[in-house]
C-alpha positions as a printed Julia matrix, in Angstrom:
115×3 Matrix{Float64}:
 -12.55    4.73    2.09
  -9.61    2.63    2.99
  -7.71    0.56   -0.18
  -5.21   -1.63    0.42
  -2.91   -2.6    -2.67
  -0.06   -4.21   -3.43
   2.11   -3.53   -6.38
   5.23   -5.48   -8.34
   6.92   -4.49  -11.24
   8.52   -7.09  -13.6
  10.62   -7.15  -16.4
  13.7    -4.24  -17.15
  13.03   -1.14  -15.67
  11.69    1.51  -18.16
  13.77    4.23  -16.2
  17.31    3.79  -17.12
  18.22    6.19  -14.14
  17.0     3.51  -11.68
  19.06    1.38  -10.31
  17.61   -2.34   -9.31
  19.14   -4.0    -6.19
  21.52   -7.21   -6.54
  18.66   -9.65   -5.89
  16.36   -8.76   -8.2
  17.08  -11.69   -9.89
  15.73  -13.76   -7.11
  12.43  -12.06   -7.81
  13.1    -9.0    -4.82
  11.25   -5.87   -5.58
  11.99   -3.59   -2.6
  13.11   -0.9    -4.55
  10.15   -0.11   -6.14
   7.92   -1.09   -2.98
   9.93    1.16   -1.39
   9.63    4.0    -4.19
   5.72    3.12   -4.05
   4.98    3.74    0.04
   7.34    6.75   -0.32
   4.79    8.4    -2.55
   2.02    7.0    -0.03
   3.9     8.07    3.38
   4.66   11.76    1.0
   0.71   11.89    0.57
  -0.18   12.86    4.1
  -2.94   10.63    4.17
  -3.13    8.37    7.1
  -1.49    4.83    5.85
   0.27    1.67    6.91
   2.56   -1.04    5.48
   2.73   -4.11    6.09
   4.6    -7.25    4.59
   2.05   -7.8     1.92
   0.04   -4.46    0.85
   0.14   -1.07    2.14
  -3.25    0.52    3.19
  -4.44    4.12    2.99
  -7.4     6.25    4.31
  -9.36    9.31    2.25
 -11.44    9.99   -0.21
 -12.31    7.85   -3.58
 -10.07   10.78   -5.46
  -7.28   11.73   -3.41
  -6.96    8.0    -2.59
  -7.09    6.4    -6.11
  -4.72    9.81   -7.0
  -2.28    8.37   -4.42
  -2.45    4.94   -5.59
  -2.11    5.73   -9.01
   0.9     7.36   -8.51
   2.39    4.75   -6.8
   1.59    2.48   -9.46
   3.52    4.79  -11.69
   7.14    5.3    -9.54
   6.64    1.12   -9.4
   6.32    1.1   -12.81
   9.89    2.93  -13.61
  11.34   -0.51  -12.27
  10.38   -3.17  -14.37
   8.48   -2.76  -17.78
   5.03   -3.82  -16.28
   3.49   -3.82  -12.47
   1.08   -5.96  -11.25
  -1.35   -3.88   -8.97
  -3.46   -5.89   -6.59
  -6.26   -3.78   -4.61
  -8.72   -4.03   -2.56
 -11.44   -1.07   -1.38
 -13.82   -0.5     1.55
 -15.73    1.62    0.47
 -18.29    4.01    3.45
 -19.36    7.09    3.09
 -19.29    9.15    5.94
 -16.71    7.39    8.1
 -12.53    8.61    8.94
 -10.44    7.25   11.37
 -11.5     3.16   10.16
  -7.87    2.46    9.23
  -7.5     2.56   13.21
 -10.43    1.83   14.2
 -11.09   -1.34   12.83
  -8.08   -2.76   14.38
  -9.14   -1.28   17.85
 -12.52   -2.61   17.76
 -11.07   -6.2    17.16
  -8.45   -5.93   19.69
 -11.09   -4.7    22.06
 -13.19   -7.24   21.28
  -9.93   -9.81   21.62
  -9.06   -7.88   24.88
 -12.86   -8.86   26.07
 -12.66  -12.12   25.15
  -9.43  -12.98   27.41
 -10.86  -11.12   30.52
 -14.2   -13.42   30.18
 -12.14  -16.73   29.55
């Protein structure tokens, strides 16, 4: 399966160890996006961030694991996170957060060369 989510904390952090970056007050939460795709990129799994959400490949547990955990280092910077996500979920198949985008570039590619 491949999930992309998104997550943003809000409020004051419920770590006091963190420390939150000078424009948080203009609503900024790279710090704990940052905290979040460190636990992703620390997984192993195959993943990718991008301005919005951050995607990863595996299976339902190891993925949901992963996210999860995320969720949580997010959560020691504000007092609540808002997680957004969204799953495709089929059996069976590796490699899709690639091979989507290859098929569509291909098919893109195809497209130009017939034009």
């Amino acid at each position: 399966m491949i999930v992309a989510f998104s997550v943003a904390p809000s409020g004051e952090p419920s770590d006091p160890t963190v420390s939150r970056s000078a424009d948080t007050d203009s609503g900024g939460v790279h710090d704990a996006v940052a905290a979040a795709v460190r636990v992703v990129r620390d997984s192993g799994l195959p993943n990718r961030t991008s301005s919005m959400f951050t995607e990863i490949e595996g299976d339902w547990d190891e993925v949901m694991d992963v996210v999860k955990r995320a969720t949580e280092e997010a959560g020691r910077y504000g007092s609540r996170v808002s997680l957004v996500l969204k799953a495709d979920v089929r059996p069976g198949h590796t490699g899709e957060i690639d091979g989507k985008i290859d098929r569509v570039e291909a098919e893109l590619s195809d497209q130009r060369s017939t034009s």
